[in-house]
ROPA-753827 format. One record per residue: chain; x, y, z of N, C-alpha, C in turn. Coordinates in Angstrom, 3 decimals. Layout:
BEGIN
+--------+----------+----------+----------+----------+----------+----------+----------+----------+----------+
| cadena |     n_xx |     n_yy |     n_zz |    ca_xx |    ca_yy |    ca_zz |     c_xx |     c_yy |     c_zz |
+--------+----------+----------+----------+----------+----------+----------+----------+----------+----------+
|      A |        X |        Y |        Z |        X |        Y |        Z |        X |        Y |        Z |
...
+--------+----------+----------+----------+----------+----------+----------+----------+----------+----------+
# end
This chain:
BEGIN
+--------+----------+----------+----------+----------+----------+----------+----------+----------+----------+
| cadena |     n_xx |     n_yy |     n_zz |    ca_xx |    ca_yy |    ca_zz |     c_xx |     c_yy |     c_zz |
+--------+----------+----------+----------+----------+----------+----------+----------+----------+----------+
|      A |   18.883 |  -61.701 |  -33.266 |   18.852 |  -63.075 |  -32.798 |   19.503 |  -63.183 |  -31.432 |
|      A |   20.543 |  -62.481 |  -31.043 |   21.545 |  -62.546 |  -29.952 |   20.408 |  -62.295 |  -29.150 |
|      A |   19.629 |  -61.194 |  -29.058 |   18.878 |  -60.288 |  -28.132 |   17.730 |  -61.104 |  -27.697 |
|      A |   17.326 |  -62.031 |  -28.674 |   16.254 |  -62.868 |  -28.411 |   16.348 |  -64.153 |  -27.673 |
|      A |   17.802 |  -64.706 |  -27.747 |   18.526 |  -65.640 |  -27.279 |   18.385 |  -65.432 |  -25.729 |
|      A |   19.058 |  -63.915 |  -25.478 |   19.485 |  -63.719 |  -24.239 |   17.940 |  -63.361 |  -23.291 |
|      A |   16.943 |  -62.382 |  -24.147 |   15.728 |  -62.458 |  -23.627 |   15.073 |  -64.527 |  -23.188 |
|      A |   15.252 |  -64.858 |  -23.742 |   14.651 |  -66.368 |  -23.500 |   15.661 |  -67.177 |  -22.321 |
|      A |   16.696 |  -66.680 |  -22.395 |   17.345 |  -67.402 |  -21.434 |   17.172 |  -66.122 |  -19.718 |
|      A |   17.346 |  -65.468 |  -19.971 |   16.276 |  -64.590 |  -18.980 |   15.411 |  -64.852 |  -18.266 |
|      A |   14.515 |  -65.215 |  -19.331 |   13.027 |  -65.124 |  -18.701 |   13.049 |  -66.925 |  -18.306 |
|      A |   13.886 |  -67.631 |  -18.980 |   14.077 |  -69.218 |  -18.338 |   14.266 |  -69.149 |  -16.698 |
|      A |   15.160 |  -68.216 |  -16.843 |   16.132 |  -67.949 |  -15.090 |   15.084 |  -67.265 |  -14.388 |
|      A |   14.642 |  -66.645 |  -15.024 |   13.576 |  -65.815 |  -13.546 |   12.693 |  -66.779 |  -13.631 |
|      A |   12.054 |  -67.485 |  -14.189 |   11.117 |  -68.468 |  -13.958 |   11.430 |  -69.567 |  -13.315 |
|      A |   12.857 |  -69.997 |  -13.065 |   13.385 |  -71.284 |  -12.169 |   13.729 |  -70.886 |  -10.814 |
|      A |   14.074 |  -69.177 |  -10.591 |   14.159 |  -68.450 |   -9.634 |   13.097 |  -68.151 |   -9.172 |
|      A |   11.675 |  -68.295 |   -9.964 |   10.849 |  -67.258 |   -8.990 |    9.745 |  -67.959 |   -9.012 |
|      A |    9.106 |  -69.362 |   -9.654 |    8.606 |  -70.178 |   -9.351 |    8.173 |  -70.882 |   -7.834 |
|      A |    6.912 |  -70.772 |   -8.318 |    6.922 |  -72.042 |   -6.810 |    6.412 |  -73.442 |   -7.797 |
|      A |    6.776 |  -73.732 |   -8.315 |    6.053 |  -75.207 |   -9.333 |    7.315 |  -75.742 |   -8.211 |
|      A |    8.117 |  -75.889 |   -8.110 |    8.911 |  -77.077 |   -6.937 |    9.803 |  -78.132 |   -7.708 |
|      A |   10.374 |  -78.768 |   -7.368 |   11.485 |  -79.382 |   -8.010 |   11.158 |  -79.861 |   -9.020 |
|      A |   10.164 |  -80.731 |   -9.332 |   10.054 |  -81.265 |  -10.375 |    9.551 |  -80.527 |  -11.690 |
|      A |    9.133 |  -79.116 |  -11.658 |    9.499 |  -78.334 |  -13.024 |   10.879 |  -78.089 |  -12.889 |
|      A |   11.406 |  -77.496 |  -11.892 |   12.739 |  -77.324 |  -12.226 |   13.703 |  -78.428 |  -12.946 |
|      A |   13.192 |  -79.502 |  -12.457 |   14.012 |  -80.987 |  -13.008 |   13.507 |  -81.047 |  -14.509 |
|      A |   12.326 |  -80.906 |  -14.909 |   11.751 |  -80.594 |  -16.065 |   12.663 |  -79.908 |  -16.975 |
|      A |   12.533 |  -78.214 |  -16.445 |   13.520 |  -77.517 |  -17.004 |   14.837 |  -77.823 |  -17.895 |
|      A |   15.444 |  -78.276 |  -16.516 |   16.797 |  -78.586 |  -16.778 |   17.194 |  -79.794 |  -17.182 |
|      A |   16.096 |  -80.523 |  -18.004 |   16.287 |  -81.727 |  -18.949 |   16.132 |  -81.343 |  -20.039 |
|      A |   15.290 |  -80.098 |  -20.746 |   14.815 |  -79.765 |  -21.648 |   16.119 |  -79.050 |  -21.751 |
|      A |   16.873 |  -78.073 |  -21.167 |   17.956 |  -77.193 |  -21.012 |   19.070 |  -78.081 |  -21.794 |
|      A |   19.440 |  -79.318 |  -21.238 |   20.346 |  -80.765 |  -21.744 |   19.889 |  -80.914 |  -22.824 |
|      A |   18.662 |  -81.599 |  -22.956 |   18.612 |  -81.816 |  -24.426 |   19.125 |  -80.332 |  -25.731 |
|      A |   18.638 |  -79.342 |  -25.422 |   18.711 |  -78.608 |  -26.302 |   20.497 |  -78.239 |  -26.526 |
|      A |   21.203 |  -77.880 |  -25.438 |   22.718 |  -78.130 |  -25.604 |   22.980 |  -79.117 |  -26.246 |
|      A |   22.679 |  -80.817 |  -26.103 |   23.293 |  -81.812 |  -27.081 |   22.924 |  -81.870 |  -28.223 |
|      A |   22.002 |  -81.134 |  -28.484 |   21.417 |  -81.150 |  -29.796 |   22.508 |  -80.544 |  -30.986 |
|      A |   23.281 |  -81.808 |  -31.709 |   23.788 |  -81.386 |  -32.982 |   24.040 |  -80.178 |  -33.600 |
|      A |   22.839 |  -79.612 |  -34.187 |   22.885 |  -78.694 |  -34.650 |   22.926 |  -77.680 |  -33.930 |
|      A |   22.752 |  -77.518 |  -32.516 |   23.180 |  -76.456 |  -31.575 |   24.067 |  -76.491 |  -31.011 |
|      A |   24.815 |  -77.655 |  -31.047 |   26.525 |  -77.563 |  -31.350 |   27.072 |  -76.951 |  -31.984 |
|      A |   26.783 |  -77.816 |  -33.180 |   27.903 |  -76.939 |  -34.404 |   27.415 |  -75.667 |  -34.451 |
|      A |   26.390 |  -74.989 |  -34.346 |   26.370 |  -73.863 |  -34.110 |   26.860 |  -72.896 |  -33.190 |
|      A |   27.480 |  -73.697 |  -32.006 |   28.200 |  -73.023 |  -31.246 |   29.273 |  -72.692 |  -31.518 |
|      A |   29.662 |  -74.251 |  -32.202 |   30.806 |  -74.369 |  -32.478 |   31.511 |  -73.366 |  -33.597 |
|      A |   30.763 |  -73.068 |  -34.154 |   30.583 |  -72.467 |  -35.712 |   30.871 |  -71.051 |  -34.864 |
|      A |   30.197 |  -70.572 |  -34.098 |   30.368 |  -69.073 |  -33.666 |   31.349 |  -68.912 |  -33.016 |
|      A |   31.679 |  -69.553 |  -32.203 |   33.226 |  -69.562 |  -31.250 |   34.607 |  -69.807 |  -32.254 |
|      A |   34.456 |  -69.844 |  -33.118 |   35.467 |  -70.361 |  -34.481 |   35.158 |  -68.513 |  -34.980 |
|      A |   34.299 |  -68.224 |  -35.896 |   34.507 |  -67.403 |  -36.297 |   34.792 |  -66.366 |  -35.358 |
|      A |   34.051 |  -66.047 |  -33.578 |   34.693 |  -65.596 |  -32.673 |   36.250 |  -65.398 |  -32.977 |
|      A |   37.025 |  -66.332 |  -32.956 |   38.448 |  -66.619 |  -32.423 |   39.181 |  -66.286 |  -33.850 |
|      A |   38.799 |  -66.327 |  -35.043 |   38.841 |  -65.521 |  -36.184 |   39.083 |  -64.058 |  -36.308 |
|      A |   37.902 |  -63.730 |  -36.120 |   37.642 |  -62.469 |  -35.833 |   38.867 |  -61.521 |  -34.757 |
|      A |   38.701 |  -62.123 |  -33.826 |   39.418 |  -61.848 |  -32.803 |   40.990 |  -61.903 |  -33.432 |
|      A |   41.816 |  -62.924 |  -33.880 |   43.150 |  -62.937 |  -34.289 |   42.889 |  -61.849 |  -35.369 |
|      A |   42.118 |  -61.576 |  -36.176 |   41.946 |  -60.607 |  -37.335 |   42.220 |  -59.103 |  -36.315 |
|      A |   41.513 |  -59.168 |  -35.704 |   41.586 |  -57.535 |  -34.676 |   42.958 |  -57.537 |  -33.940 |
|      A |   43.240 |  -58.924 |  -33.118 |   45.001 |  -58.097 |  -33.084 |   45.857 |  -58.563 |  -33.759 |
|      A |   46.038 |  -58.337 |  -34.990 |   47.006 |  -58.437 |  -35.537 |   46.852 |  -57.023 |  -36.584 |
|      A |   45.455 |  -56.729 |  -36.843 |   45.421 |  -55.183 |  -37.104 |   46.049 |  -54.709 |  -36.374 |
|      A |   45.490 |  -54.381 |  -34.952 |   45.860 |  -53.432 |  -34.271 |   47.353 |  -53.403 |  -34.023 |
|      A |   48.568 |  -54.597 |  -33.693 |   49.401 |  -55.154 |  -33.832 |   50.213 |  -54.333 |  -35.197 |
|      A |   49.671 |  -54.290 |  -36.143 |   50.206 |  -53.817 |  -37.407 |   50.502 |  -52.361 |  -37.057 |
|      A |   49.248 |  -51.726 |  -36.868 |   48.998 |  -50.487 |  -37.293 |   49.825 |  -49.919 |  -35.566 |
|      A |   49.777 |  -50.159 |  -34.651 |   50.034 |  -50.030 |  -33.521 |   51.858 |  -50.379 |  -33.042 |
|      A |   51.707 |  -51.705 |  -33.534 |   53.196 |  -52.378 |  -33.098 |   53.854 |  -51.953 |  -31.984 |
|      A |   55.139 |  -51.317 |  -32.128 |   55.986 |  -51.125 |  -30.839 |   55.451 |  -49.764 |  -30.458 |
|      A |   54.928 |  -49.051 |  -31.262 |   55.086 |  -47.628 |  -30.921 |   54.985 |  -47.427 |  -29.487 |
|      A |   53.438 |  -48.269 |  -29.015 |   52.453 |  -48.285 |  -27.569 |   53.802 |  -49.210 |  -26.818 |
|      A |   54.480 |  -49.841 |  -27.189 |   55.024 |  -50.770 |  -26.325 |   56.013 |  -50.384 |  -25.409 |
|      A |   56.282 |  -48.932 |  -25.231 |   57.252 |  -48.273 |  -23.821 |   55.956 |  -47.700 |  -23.764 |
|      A |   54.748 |  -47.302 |  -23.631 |   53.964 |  -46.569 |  -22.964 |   52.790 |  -47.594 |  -22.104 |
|      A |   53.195 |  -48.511 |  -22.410 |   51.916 |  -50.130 |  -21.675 |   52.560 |  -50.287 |  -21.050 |
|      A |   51.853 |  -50.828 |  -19.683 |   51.885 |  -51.423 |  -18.526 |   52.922 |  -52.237 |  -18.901 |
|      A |   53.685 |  -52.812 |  -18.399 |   54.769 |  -54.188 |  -18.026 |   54.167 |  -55.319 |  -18.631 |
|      A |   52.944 |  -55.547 |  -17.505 |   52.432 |  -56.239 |  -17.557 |   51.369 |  -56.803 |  -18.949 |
|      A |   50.852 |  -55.573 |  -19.799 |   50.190 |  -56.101 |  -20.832 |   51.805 |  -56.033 |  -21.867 |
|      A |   52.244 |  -55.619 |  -21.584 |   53.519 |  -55.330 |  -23.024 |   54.002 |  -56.963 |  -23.106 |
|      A |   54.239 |  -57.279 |  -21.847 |   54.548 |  -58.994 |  -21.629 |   53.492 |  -59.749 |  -22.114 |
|      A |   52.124 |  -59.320 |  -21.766 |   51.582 |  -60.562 |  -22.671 |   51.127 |  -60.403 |  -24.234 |
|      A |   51.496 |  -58.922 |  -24.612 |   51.512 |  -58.542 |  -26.551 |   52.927 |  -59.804 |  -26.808 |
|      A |   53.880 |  -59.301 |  -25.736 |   54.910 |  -60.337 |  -26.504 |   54.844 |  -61.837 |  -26.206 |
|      A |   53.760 |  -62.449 |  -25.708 |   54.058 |  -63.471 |  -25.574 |   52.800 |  -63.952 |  -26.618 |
|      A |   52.061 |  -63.358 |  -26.290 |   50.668 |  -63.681 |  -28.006 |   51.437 |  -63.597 |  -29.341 |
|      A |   52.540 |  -62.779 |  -29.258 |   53.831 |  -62.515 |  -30.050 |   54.331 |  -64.302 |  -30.689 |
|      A |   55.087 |  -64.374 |  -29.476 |   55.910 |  -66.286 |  -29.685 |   54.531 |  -66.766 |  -29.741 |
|      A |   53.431 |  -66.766 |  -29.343 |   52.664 |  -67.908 |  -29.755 |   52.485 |  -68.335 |  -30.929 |
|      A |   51.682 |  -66.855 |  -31.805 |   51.690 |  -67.009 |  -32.770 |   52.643 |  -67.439 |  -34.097 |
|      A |   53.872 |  -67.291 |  -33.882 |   55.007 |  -67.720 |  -34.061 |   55.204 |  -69.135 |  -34.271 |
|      A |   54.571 |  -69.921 |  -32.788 |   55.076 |  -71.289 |  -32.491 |   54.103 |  -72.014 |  -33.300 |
|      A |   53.111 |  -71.322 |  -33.955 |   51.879 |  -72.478 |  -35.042 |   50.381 |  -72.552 |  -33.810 |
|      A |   50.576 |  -71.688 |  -32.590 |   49.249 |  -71.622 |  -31.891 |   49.092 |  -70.345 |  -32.328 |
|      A |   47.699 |  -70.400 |  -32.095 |   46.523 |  -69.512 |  -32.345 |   46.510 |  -68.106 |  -31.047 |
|      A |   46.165 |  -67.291 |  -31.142 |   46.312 |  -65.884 |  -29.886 |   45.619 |  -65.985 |  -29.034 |
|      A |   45.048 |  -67.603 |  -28.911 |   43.990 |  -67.682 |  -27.768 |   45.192 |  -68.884 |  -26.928 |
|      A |   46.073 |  -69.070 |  -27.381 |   47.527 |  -70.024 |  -26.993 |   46.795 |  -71.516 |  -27.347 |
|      A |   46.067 |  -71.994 |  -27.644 |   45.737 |  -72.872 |  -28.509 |   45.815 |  -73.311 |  -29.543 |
|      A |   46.389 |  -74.848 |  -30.143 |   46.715 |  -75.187 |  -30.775 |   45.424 |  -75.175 |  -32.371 |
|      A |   45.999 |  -74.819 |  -33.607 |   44.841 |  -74.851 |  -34.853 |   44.225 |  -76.047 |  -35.360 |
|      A |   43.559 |  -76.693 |  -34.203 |   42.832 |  -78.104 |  -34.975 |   41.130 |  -77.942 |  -35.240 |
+--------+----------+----------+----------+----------+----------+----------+----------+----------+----------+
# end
């Protein structure tokens, strides 16, 4: 489905790029483009994937986090060791590892 998604939005772009139909398909286009974003159910479906995204994602570091912990943490950069520990207090403070609050 991803692959088919990204093929269609592709072949949308080379066709608004490589067209000569002239503004008013393009204006066409990009009303049909609007509608289909506000469309409800292609919301929550976004919405729905960027959720389990951000799921997923806290699930992977806090594995890796587990299984990993300090060991890596004198051998990392400064700079990422500072932000393991600060995804650290976030999670801590009741936000999420994306530093966003869980609503």
């Amino acid at each position: 489905m991803r692959y088919r998604l990204t093929f269609i939005a592709g072949l949308a772009c080379g066709y608004v790029l490589g067209t000569r139909a002239g503004r008013e398909r393009y204006e066409q286009l990009k009303k049909s483009a609007r509608q289909v974003s506000q469309n409800p159910a292609v919301r929550n479906a976004a919405e729905a994937a960027a959720q389990t995204g951000r799921e997923l994602a806290g699930k992977a570091y806090h594995s890796v986090n587990d299984v990993v912990g300090d060991r890596l943490g004198d051998k990392l950069p400064d700079s990422v060791a500072h932000r393991v520990r600060s995804l650290r207090e976030r999670s801590q403070n009741g936000q999420d590892d994306w530093g966003t609050s869980n609503t």
